[in-house]
The first five atom37 places (N, CA, C, CB, O) and aatype in JSON, in Angstrom:
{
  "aatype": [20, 20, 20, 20, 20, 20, 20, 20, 20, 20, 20, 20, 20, 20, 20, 20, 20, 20, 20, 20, 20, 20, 20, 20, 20, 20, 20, 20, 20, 20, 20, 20, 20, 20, 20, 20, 20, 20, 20, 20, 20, 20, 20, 20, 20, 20, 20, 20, 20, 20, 20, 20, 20, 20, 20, 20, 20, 20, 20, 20, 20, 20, 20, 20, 20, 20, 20, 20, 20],
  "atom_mask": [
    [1, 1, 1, 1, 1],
    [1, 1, 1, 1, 1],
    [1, 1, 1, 1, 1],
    [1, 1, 1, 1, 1],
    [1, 1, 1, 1, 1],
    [1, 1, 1, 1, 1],
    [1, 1, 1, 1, 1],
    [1, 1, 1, 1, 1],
    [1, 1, 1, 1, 1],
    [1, 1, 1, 1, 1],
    [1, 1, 1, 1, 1],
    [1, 1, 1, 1, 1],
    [1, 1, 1, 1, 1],
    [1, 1, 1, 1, 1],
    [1, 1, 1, 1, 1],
    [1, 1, 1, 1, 1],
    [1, 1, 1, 1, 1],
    [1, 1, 1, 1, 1],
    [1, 1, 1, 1, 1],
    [1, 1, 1, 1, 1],
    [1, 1, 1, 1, 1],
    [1, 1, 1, 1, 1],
    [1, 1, 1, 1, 1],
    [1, 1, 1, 1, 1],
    [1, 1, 1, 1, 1],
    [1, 1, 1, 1, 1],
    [1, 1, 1, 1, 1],
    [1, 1, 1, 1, 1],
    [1, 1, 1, 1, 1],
    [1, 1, 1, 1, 1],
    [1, 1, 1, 1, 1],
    [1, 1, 1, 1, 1],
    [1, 1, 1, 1, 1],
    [1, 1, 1, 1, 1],
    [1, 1, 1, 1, 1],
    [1, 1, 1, 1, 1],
    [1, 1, 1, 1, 1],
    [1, 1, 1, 1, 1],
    [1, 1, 1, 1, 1],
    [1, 1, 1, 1, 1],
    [1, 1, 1, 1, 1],
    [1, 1, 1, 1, 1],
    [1, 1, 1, 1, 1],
    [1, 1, 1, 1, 1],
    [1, 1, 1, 1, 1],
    [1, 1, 1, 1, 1],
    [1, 1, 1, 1, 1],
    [1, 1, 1, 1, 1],
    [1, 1, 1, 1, 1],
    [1, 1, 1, 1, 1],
    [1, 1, 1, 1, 1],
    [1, 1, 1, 1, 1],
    [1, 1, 1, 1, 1],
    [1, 1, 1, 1, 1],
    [1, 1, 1, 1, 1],
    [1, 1, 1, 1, 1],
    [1, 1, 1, 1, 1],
    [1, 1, 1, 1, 1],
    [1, 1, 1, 1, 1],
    [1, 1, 1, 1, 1],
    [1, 1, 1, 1, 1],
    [1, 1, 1, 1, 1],
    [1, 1, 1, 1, 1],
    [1, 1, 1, 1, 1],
    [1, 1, 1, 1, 1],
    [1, 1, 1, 1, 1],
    [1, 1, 1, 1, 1],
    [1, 1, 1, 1, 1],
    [1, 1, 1, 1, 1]
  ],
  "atom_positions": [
    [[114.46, 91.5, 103.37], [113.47, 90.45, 103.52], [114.04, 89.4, 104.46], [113.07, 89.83, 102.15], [115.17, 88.92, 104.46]],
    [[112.89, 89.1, 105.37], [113.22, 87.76, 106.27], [112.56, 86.84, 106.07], [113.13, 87.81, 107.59], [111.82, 86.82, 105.09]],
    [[112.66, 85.41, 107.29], [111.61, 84.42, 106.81], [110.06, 85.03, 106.77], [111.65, 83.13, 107.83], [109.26, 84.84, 105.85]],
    [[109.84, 85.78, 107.96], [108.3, 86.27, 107.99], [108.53, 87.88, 107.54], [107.47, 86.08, 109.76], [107.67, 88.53, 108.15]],
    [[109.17, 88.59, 106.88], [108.59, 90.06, 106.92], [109.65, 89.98, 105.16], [109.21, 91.51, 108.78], [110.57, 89.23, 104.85]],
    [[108.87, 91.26, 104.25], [109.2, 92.34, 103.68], [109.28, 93.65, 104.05], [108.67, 92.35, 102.97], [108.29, 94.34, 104.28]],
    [[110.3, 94.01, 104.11], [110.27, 95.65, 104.31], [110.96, 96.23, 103.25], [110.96, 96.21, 105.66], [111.97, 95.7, 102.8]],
    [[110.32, 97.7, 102.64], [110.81, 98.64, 101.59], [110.68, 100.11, 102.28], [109.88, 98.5, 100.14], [110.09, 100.56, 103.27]],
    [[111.29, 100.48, 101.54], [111.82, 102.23, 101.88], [112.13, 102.93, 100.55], [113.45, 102.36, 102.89], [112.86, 102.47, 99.67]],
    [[111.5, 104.05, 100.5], [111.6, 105.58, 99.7], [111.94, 106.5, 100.26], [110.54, 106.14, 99.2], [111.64, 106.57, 101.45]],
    [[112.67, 107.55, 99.65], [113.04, 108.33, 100.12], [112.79, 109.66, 99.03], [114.24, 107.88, 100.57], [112.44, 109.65, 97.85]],
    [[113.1, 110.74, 99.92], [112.91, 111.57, 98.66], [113.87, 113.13, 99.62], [110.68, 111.81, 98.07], [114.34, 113.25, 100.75]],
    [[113.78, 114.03, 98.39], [114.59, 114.81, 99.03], [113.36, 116.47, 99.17], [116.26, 114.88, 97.97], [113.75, 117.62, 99.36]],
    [[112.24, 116.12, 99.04], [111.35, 116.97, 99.57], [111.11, 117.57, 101.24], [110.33, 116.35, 99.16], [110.69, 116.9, 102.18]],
    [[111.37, 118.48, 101.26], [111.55, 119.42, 103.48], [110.5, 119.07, 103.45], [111.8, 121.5, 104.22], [110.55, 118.05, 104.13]],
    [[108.93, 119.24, 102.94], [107.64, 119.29, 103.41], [107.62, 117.98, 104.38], [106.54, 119.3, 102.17], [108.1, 116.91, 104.01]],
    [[107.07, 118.17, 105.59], [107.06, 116.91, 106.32], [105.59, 116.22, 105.83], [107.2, 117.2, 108.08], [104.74, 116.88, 105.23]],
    [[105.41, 114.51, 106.25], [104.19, 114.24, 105.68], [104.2, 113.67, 106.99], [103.88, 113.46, 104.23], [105.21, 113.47, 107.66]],
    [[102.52, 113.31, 107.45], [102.32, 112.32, 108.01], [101.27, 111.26, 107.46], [102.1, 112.73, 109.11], [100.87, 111.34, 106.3]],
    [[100.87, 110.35, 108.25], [100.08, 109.25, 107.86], [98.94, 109.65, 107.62], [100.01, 108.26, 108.68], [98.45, 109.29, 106.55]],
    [[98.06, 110.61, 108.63], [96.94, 111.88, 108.42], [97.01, 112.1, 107.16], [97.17, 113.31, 109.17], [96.32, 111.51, 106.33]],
    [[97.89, 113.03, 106.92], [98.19, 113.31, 105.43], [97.74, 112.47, 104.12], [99.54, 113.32, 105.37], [97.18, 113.09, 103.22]],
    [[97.93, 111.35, 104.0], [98.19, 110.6, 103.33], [96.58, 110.41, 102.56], [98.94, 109.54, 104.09], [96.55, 110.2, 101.34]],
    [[95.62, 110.48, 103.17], [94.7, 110.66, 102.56], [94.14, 111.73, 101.38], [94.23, 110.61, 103.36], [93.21, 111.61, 100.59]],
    [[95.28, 113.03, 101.63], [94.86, 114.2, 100.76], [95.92, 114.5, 100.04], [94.38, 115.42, 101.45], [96.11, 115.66, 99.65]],
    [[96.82, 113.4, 99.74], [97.9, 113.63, 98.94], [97.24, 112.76, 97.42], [99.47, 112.96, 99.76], [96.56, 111.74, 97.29]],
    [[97.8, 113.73, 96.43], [97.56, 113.3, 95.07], [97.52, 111.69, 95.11], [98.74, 113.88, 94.06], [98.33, 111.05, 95.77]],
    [[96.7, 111.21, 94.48], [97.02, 109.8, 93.88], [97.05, 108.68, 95.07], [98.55, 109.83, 93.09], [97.29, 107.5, 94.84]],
    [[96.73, 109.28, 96.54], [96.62, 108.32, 97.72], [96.9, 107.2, 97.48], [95.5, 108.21, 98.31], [96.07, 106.3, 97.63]],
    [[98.45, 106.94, 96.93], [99.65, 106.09, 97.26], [99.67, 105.47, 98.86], [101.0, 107.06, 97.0], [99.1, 104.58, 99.49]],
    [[100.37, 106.19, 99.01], [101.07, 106.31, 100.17], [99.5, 105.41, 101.23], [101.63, 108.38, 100.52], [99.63, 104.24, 101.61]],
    [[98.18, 106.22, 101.54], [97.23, 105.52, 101.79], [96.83, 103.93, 101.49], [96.55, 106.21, 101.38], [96.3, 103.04, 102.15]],
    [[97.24, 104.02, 100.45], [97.37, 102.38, 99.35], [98.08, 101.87, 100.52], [98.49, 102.28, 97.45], [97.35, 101.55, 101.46]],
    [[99.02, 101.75, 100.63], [100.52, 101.01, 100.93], [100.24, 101.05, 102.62], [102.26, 102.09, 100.26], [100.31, 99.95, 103.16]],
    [[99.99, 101.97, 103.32], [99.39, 101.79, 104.75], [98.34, 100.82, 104.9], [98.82, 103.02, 105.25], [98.51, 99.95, 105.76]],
    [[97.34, 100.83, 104.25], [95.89, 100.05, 104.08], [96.4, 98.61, 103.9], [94.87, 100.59, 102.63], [95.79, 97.7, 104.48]],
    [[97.57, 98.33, 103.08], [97.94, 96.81, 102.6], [98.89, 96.63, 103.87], [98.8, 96.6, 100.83], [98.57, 95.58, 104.41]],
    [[99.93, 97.25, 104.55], [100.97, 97.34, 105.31], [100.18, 96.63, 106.46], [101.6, 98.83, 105.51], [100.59, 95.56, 106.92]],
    [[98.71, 97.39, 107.06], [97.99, 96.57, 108.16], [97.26, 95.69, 107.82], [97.24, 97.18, 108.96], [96.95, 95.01, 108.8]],
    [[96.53, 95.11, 106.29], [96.37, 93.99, 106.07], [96.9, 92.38, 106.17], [96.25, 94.29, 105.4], [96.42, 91.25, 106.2]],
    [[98.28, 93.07, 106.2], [99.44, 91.7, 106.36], [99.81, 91.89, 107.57], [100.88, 91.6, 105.38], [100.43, 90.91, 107.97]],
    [[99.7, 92.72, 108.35], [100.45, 92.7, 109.69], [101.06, 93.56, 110.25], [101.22, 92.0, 109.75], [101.32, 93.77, 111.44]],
    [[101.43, 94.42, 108.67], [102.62, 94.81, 109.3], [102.77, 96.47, 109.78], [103.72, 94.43, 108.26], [102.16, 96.75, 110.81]],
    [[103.61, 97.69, 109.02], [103.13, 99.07, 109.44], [104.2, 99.79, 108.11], [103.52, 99.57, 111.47], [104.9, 99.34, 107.21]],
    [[103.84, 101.06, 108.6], [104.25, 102.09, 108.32], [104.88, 103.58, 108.88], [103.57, 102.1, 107.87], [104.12, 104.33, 109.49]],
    [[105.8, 103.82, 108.71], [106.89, 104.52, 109.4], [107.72, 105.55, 108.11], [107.99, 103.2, 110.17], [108.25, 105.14, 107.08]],
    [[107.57, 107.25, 108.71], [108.26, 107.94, 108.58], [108.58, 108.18, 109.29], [108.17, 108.51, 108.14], [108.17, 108.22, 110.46]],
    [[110.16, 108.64, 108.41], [111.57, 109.15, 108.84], [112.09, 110.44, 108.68], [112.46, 108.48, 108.25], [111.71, 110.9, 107.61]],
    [[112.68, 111.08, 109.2], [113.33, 112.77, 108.44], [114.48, 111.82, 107.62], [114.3, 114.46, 109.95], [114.79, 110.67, 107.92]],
    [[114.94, 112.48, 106.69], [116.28, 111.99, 106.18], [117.46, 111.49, 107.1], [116.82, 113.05, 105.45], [117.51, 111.94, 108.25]],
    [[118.09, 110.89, 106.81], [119.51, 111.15, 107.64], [120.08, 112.52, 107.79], [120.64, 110.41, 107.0], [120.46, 113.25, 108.7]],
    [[119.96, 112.53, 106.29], [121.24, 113.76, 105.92], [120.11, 115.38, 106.18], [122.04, 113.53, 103.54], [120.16, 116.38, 105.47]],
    [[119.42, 115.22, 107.09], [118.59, 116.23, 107.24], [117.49, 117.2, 106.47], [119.24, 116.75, 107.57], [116.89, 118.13, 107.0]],
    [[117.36, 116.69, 104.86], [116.7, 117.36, 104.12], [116.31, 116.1, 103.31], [117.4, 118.56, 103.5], [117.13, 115.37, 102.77]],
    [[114.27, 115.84, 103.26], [113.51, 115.19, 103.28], [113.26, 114.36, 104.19], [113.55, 114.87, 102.53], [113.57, 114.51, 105.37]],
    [[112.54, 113.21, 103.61], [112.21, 112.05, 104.31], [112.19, 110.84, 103.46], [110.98, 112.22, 104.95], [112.21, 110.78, 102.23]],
    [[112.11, 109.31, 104.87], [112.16, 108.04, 104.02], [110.81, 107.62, 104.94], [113.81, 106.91, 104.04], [110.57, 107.88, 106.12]],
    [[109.95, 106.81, 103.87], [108.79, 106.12, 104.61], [109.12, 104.51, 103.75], [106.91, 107.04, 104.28], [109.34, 104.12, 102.6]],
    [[108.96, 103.88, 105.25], [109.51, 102.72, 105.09], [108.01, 101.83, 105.23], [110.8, 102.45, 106.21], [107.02, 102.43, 105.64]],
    [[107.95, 100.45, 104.88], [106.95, 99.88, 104.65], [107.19, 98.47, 105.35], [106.68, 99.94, 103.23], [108.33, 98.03, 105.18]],
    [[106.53, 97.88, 105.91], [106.9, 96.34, 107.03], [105.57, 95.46, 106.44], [106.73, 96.68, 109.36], [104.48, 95.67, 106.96]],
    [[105.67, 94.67, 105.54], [104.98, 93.48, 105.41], [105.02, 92.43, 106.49], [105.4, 92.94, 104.32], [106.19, 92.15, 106.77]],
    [[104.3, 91.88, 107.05], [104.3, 90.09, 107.88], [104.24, 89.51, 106.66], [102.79, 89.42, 109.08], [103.84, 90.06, 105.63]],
    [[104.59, 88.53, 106.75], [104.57, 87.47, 104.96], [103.86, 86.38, 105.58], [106.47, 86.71, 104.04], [104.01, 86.29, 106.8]],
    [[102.95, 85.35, 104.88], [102.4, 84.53, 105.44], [103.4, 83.53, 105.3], [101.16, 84.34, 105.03], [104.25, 83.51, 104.41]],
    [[103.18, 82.3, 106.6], [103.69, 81.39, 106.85], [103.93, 80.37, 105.67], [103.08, 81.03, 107.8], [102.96, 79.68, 105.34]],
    [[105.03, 80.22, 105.04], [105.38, 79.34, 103.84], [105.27, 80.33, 102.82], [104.42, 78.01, 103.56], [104.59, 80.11, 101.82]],
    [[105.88, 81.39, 102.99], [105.64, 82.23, 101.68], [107.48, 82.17, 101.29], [104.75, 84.21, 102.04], [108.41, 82.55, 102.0]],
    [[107.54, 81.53, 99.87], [108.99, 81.26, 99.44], [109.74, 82.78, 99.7], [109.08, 80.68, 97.65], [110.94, 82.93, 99.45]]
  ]
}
């Protein structure tokens, strides 16, 4: 966290690749949730392959509003 942004990250150790497309026909459209709020504030959404080469991390970028403690 900064003065203007939150950012979070998940990871998981699932190969299936996802994309943002995706995200609409995945169980429980999470992931859709969290994109939908991500461009409400400003900010985005971004997958990753793992580092360590098996899964992925999707990371999340809030803008925070101005005077937000």
């Amino acid at each position: 966290m900064t003065d203007h942004m939150l950012a979070a990250s998940v990871g998981d150790l699932d190969s299936r690749p996802l994309t943002l497309a995706d995200a609409g026909r995945t169980p429980g459209h999470g992931l859709r949730t969290v994109a939908d709020l991500a461009r409400t504030f400003g900010g985005d959404v971004r997958i990753d392959p793992a580092s360590g080469g098996r899964g992925k991390t999707v990371v999340v970028r809030f803008i925070l509003p101005e005077g937000t403690p």
